[in-house]
Backbone bond lengths (Angstrom), bond angles and torsions (degrees), N, CA, C in turn:
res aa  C-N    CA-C-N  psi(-1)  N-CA   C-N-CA  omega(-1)  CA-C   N-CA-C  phi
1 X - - - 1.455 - - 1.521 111.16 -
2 X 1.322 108.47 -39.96 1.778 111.39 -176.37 1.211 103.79 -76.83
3 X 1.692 130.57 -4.26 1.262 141.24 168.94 2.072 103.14 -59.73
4 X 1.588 89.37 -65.28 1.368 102.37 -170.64 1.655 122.56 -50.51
5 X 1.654 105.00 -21.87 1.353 125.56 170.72 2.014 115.72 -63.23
6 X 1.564 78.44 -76.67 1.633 88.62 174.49 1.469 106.95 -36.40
7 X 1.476 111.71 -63.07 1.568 89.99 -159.97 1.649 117.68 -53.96
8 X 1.179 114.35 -41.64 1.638 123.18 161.60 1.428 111.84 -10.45
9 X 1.664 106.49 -46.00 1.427 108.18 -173.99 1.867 91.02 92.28
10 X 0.988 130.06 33.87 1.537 127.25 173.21 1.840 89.76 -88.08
11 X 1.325 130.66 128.68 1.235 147.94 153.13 1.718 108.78 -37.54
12 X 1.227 110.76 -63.90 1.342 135.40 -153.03 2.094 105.47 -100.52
13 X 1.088 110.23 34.41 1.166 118.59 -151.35 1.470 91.21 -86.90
14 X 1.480 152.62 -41.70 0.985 134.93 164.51 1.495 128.93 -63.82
15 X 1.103 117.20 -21.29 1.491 133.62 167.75 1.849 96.40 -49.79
16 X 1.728 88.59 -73.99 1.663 89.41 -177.12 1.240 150.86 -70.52
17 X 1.784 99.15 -3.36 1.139 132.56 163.96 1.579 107.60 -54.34
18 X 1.434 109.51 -59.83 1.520 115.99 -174.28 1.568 102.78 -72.04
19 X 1.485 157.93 -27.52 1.106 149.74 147.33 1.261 129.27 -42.34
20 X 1.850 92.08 -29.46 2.002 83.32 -179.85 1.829 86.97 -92.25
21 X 0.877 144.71 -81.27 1.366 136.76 155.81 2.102 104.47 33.76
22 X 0.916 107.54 -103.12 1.387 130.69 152.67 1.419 122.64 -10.71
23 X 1.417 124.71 -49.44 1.554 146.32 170.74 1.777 100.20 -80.59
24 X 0.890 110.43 -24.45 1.721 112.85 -166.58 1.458 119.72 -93.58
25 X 1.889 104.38 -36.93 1.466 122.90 169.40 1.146 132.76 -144.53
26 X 1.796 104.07 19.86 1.735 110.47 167.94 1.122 117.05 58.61
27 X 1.772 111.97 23.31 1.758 106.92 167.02 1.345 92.07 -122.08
28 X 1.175 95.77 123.21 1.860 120.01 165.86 1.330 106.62 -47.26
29 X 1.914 107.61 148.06 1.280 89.75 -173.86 1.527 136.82 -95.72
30 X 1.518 107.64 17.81 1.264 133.25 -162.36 2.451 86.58 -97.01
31 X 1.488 103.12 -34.42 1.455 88.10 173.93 1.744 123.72 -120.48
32 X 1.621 96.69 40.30 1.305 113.62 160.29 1.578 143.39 -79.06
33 X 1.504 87.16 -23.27 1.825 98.37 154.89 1.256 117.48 -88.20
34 X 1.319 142.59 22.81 1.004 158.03 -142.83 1.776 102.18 -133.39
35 X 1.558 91.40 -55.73 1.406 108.64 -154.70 1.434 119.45 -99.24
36 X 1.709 100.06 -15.05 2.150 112.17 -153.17 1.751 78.41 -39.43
37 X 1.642 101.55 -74.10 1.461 90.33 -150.46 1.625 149.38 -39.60
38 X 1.381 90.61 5.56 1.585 119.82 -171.11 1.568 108.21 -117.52
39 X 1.397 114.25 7.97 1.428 141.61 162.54 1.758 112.79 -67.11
40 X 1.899 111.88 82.71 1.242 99.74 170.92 1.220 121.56 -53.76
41 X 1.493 131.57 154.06 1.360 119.81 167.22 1.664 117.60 -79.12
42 X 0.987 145.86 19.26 1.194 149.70 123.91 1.728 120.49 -32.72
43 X 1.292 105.94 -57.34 1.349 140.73 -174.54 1.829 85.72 -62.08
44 X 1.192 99.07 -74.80 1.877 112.16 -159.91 1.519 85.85 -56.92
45 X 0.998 149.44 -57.24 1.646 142.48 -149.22 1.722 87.52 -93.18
46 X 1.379 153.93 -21.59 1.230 126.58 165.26 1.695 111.78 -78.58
47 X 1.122 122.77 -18.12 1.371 134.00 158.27 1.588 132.47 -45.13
48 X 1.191 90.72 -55.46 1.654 126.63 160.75 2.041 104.53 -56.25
49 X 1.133 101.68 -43.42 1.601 112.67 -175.71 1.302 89.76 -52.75
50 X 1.259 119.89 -70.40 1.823 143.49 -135.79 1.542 103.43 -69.96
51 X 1.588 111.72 -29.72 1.196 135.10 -149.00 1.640 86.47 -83.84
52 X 1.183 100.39 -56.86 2.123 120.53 -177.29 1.295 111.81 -40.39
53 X 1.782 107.58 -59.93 1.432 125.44 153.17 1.321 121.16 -18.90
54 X 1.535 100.32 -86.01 1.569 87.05 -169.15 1.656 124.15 -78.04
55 X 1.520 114.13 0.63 1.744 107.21 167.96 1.212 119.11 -94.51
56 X 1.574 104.49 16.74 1.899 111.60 159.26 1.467 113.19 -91.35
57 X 1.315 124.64 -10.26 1.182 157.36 176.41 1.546 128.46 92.74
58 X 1.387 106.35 34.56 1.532 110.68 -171.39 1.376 105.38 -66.29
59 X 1.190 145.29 -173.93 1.812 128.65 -162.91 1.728 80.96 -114.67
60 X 0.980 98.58 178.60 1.615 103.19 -157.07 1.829 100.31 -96.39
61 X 1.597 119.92 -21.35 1.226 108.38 -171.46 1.714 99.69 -90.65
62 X 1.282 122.33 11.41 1.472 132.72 -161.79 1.629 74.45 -87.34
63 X 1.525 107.87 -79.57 1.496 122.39 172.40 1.414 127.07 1.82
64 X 1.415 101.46 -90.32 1.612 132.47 167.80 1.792 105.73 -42.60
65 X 1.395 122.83 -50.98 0.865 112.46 -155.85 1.679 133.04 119.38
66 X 1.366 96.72 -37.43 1.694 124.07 -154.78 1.488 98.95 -138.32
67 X 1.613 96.28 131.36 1.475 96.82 165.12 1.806 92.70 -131.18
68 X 1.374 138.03 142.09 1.388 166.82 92.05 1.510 122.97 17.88
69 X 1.436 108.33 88.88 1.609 105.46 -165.24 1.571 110.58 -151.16
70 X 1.328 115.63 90.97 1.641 146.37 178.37 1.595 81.75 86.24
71 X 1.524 104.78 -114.27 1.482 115.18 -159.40 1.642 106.00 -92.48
72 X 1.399 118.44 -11.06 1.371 121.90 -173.94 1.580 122.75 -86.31
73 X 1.377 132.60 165.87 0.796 116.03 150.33 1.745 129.92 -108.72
74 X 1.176 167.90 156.46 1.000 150.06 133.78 1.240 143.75 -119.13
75 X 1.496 119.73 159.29 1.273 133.09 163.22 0.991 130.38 -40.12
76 X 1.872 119.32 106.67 1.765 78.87 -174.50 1.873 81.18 -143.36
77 X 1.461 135.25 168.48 1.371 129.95 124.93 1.291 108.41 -176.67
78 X 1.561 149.75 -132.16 1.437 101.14 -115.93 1.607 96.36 -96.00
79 X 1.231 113.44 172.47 1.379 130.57 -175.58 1.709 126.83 101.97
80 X 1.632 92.97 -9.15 1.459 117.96 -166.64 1.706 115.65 -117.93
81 X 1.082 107.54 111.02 1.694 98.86 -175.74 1.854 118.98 -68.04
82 X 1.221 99.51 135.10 1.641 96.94 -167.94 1.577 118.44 -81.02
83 X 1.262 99.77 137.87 1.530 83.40 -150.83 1.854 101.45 -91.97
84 X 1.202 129.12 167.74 1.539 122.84 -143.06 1.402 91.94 -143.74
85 X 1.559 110.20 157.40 1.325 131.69 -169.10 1.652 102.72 -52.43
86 X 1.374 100.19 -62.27 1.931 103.09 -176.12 1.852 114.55 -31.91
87 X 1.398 104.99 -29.35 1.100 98.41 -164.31 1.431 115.55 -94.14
88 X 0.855 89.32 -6.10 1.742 99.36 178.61 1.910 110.28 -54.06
89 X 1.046 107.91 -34.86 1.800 128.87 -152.13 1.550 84.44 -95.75
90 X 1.906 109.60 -33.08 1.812 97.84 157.91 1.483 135.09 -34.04
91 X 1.390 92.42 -70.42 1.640 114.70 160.57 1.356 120.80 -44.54
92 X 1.425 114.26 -30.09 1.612 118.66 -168.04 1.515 86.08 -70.41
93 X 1.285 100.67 -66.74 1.907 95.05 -167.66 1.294 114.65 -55.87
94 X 1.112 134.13 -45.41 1.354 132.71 177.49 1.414 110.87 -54.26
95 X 1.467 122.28 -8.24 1.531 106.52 -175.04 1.635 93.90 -120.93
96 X 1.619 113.64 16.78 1.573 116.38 173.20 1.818 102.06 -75.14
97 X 1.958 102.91 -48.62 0.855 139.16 -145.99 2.030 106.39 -67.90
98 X 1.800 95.59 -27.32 1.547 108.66 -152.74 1.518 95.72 -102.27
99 X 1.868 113.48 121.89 1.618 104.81 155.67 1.231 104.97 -78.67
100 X 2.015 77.00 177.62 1.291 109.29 -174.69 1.555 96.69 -59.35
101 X 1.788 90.86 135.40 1.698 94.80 165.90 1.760 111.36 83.88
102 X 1.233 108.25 0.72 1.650 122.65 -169.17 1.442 98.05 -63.59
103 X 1.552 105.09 -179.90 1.858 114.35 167.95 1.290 95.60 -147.12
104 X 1.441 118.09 116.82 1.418 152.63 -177.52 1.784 93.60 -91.40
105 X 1.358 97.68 147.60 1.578 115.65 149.63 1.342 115.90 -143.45
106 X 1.394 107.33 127.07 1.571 112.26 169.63 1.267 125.20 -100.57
107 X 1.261 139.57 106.38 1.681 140.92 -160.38 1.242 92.89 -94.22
108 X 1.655 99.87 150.51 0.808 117.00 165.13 1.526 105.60 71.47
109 X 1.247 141.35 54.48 1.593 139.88 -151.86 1.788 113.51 -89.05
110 X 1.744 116.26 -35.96 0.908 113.54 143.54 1.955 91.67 83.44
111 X 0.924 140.97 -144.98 1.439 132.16 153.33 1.429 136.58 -40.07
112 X 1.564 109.89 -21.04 1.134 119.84 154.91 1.613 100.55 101.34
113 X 1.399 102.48 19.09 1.843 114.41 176.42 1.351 94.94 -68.86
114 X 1.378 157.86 -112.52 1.231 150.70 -117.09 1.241 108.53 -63.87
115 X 1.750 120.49 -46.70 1.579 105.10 175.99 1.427 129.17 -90.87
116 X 1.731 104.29 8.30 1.566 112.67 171.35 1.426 102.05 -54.74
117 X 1.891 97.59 -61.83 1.362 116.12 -149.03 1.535 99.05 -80.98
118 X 1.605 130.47 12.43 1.384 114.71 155.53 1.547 104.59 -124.36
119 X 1.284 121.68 35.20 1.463 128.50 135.24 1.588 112.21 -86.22
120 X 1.015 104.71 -20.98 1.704 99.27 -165.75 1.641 101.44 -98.50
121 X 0.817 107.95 -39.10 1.888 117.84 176.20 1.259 116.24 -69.65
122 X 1.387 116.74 -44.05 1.692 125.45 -170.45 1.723 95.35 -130.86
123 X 1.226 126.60 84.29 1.426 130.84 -171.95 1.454 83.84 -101.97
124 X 1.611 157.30 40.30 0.946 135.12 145.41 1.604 109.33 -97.47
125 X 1.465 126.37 -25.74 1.249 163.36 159.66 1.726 98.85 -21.70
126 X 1.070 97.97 150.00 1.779 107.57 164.10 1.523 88.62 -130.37
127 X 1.844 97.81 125.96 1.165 96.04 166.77 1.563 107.34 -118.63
128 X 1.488 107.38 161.19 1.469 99.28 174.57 1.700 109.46 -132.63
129 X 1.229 133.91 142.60 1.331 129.24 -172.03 1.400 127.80 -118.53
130 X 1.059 158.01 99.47 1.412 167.33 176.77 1.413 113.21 -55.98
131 X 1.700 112.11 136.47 1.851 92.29 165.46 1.631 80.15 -172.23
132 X 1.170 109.75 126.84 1.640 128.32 155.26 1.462 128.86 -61.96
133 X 0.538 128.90 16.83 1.881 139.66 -154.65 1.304 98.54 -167.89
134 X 1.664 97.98 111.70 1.346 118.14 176.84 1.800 109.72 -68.78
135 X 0.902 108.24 -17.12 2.020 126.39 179.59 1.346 82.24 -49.01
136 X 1.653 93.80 -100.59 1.179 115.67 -176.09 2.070 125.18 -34.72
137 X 1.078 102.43 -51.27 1.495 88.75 174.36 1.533 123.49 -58.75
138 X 1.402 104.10 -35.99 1.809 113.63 148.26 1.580 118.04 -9.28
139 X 1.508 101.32 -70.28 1.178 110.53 -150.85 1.769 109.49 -80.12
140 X 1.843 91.24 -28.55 1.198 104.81 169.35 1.590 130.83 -47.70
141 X 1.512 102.21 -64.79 1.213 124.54 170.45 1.652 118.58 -42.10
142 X 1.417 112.56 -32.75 1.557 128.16 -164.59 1.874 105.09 -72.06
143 X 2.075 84.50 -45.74 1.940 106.82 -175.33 1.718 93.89 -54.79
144 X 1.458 103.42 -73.61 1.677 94.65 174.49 1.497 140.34 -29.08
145 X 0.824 91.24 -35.19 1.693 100.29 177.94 1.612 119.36 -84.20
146 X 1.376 98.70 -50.54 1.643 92.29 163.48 1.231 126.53 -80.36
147 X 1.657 116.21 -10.42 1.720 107.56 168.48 1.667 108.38 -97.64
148 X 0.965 99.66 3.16 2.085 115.11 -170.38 1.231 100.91 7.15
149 X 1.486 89.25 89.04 1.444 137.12 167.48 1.675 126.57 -101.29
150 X 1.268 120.30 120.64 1.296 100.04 -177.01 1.820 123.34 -86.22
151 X 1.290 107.49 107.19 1.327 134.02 -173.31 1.438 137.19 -120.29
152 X 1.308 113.24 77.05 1.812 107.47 -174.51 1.682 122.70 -51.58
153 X 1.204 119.37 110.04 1.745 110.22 -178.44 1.754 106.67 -93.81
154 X 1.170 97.30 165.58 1.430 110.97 -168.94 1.237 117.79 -164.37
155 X 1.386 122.74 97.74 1.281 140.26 174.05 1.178 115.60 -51.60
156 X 1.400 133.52 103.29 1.539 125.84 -157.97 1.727 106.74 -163.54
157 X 1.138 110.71 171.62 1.434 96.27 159.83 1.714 99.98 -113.75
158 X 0.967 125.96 151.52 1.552 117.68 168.19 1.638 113.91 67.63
159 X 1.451 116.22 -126.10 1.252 127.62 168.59 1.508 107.40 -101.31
160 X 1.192 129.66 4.56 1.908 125.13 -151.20 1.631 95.44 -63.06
161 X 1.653 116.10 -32.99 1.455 99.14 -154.12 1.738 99.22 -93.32
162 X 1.386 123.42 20.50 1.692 118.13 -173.38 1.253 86.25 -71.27
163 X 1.830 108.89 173.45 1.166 122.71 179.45 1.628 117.42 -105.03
164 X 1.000 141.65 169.62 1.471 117.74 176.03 1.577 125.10 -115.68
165 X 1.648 96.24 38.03 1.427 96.37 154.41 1.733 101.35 -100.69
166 X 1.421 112.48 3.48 2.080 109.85 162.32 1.281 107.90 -91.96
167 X 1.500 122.51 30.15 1.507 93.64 -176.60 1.753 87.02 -103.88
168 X 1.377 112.94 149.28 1.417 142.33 -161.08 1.784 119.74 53.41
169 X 1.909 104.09 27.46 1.696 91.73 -157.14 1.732 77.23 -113.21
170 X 0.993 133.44 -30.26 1.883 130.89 -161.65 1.712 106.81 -47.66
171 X 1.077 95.96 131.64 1.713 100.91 -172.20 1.528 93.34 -89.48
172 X 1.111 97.58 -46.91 2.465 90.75 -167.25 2.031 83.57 -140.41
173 X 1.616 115.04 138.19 1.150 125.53 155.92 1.969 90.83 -109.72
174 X 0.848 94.51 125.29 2.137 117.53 157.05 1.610 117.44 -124.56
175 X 1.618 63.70 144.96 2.258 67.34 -171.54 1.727 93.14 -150.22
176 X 1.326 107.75 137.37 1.642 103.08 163.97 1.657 82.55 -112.51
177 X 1.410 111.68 99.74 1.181 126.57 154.91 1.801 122.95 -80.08
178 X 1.581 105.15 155.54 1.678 99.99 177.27 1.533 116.72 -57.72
179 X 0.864 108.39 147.98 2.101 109.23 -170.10 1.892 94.56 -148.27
180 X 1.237 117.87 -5.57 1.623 95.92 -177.56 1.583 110.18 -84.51
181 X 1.522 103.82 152.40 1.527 98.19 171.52 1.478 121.18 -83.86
182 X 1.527 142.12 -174.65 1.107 118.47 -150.74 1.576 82.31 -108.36
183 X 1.318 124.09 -11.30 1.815 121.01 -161.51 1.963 74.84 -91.31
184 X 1.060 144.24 -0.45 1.512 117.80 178.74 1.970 112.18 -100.00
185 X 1.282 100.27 -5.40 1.160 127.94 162.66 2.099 100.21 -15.81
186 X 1.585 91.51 -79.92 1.548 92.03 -166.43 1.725 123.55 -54.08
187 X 2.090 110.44 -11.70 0.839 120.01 176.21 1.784 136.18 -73.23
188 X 1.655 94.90 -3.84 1.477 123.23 -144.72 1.758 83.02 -89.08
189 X 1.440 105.18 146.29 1.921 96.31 147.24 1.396 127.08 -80.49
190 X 1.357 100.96 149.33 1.560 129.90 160.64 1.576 95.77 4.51
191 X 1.789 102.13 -93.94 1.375 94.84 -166.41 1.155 130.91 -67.67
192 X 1.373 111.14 -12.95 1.570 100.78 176.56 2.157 118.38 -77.82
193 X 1.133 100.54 -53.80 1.644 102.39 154.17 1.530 114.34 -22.73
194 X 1.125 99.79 -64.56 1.866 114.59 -151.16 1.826 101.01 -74.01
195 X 1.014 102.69 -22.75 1.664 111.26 -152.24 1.478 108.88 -128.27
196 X 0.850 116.06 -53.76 1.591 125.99 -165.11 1.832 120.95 -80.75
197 X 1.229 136.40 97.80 1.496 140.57 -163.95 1.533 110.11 -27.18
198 X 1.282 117.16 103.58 1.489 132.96 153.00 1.227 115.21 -7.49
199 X 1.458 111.56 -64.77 1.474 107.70 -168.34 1.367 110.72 -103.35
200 X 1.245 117.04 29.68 1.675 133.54 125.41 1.269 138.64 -76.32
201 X 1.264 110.62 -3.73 1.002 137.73 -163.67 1.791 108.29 -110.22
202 X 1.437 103.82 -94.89 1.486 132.09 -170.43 1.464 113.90 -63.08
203 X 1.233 119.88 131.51 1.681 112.14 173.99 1.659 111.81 -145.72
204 X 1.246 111.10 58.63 1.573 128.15 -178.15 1.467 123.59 74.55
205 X 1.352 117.86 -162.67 1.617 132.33 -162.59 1.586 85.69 -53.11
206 X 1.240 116.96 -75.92 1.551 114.38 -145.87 2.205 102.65 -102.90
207 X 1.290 97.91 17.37 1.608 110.30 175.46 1.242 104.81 72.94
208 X 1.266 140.40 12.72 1.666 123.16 -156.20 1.933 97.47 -130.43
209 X 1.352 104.15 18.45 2.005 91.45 -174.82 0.931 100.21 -82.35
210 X 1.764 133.33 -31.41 1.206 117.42 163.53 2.076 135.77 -35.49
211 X 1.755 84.47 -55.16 1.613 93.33 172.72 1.192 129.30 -81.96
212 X 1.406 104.98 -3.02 1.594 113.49 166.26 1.549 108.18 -76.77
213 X 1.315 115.20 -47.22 1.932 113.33 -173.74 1.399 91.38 -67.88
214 X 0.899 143.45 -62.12 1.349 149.01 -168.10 1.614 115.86 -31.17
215 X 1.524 91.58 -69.51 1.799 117.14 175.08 1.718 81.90 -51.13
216 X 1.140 150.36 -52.83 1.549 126.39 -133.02 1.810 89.91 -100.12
217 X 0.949 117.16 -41.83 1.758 112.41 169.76 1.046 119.12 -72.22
218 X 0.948 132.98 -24.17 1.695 135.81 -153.30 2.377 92.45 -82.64
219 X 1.634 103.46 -12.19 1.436 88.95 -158.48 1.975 80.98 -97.95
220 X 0.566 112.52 13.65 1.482 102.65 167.05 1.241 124.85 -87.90
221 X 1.394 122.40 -39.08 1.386 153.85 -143.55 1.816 86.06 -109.09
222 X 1.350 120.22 -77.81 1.606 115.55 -157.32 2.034 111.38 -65.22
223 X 1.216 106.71 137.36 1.056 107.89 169.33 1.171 127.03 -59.76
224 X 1.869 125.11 136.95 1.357 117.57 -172.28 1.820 108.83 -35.47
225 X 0.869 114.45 161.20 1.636 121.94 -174.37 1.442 118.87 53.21
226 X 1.844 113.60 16.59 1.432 106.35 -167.22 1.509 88.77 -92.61
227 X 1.420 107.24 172.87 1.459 130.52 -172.78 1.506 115.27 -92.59
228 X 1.438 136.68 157.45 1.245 133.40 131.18 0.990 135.57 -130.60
229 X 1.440 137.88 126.88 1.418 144.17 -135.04 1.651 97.69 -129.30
230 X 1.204 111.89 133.25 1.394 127.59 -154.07 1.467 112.23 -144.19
231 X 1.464 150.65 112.31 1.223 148.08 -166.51 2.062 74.49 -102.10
232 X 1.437 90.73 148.31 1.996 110.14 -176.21 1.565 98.55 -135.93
233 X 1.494 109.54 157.63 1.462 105.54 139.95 1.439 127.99 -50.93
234 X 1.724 107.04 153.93 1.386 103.63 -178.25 1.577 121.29 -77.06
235 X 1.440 107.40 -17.01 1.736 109.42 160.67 1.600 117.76 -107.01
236 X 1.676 111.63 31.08 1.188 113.11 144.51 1.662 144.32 -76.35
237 X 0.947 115.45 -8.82 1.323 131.73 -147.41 1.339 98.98 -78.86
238 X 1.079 142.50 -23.62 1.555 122.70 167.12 1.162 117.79 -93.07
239 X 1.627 114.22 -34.99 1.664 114.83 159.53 1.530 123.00 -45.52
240 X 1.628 128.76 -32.26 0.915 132.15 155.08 1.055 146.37 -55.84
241 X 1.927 112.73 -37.86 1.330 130.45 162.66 1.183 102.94 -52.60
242 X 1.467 123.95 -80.91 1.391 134.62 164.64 1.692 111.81 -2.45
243 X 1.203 127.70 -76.85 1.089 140.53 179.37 1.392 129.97 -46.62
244 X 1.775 114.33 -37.21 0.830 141.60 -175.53 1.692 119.70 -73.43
245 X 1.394 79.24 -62.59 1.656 108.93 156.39 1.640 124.12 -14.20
246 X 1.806 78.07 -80.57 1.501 92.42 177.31 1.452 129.99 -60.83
247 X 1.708 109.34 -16.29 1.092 99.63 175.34 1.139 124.47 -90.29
248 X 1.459 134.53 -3.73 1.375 126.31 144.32 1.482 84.35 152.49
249 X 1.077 137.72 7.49 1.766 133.85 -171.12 1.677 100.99 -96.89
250 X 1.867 99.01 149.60 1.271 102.72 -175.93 1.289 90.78 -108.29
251 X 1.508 95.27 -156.13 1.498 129.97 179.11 1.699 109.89 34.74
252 X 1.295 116.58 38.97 1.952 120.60 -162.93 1.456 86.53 -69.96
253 X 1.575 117.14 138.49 1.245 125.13 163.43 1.446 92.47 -141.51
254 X 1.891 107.74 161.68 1.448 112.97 154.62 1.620 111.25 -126.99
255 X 1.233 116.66 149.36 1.261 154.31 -173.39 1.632 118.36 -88.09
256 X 1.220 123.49 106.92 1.339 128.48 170.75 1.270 112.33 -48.75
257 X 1.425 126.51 130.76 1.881 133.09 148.56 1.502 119.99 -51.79
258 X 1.352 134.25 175.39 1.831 115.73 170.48 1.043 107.97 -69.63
259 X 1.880 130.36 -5.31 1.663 116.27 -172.44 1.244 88.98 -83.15
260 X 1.593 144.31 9.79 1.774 115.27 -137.45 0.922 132.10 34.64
261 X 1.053 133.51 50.03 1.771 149.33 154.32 1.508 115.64 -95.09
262 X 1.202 120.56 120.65 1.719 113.07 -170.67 1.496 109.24 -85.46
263 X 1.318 121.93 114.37 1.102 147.39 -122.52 1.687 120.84 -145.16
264 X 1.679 110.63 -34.30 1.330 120.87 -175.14 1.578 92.07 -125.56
265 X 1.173 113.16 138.26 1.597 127.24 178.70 1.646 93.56 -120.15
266 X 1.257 101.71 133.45 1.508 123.38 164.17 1.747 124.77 -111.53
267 X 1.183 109.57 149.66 1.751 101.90 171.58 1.494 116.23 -170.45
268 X 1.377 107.54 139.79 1.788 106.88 -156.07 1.668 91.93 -92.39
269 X 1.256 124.12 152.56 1.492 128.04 155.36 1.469 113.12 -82.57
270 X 1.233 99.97 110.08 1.350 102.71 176.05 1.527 140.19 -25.88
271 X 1.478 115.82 104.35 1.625 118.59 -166.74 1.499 99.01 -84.82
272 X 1.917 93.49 124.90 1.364 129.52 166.85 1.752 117.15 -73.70
């Protein structure tokens, strides 16, 4: 099977060898030499499946099933954007940002990683979650239920579906909204292009129309001094200030990723 990888040209092909392994017959791969011989072949030939899968280039948590996000795990594949290490440190700030007892919204929720994992961290919190894409809220709805988590969903684009006894009450809005441009397209991998929802992805000429609608609703909704937490491109960061700026928000800072790449954009609503 780690044959069928390599040739793919996958780098990491024994790593993922033992994950699809693992997804296929629920033996970890630290007690698989332990176990092959207790390897139905049912098991070994759906393994073999997974293996096919991912050297056509489907992304590997499409595969598995499961993608790995702070303390959670989730469900995720296709229709659903996978949610990625950088963003995790999203959530971190956004839960710097939230008191005790606060009400968070995460747009755009997507699998439902950022406001799972601040139901589960800050369970005194009301969180509420946004997502346009019936795919994706799918998958969302599914994470909730098997981590039974308390999480309000909301089919919306943006903020449209809040209610308006939240308008001036939101302690932190976060969003890893789309930010790539469409000319960076050819720069992207295989599986993410081929596989992974477009408009999870793409957000116009210069990537930022997403964080522009966002920035312009988001000041209705957050309470004077509330926050908004924003994952950017890594050569966004002054286009963002800029942007941010202008729309009337203070204190704009950005936030390094673990590569050091500035990565998370922050911005206070101006306290009255």
């Amino acid at each position: 099977m780690a044959c069928v990888l390599r040739d793919a040209g996958l780098g990491s092909f024994k790593r993922e060898a033992a994950w699809l392994v693992e997804a296929a017959t629920g033996i970890k791969p630290a007690e698989l030499f332990l176990e092959a011989e207790g390897v139905e072949d049912a098991s070994a030939r759906r393994a073999l499946e997974l293996a096919h899968r991912r050297s056509s280039g489907e992304p590997l948590q499409y595969v598995t099933g499961v993608a790995a996000f702070r303390y959670l795990e989730l469900a995720v594949g296709p229709g659903v954007f996978i949610p990625r290490p950088e963003t995790e440190l999203v959530a971190e700030r956004a839960m710097s940002h939230l008191r005790q007892g606060g009400t968070v919204v995460d747009v755009g929720t997507g699998s439902g990683a950022i406001a799972l994992s601040l139901a589960h961290e800050r369970p005194a919190a009301r969180v509420i979650a946004t997502e346009s894409s019936t795919a994706a809220l799918a998958w969302a709805t599914s994470n909730r239920a098997r981590l039974d988590l308390d999480v309000e969903l909301i089919e919306c684009d943006l903020l449209s579906g809040l209610t308006f006894e939240l308008e001036d009450q939101v302690d932190v809005i976060v969003a890893n909204p789309p930010y790539v441009r469409p000319d960076e397209r050819p720069s992207l991998e295989r599986d993410v292009v081929d596989y992974e929802p477009a408009e999870a992805l793409f957000a116009g000429e210069n990537g930022l129309r997403t964080i522009r609608r966002l920035g312009q609703q988001a000041r209705r909704w957050l309470r004077p001094g509330g926050w908004m937490v924003v994952e950017i491109g890594a050569e966004q960061s002054e286009a963002v200030r800029d942007l941010l700026g202008g729309q009337g928000y203070e204190e704009i800072g950005v936030h390094e990723d673990l590569a050091g790449r500035p990565r998370i954009a922050e911005a206070r609503r101006i306290r009255s």
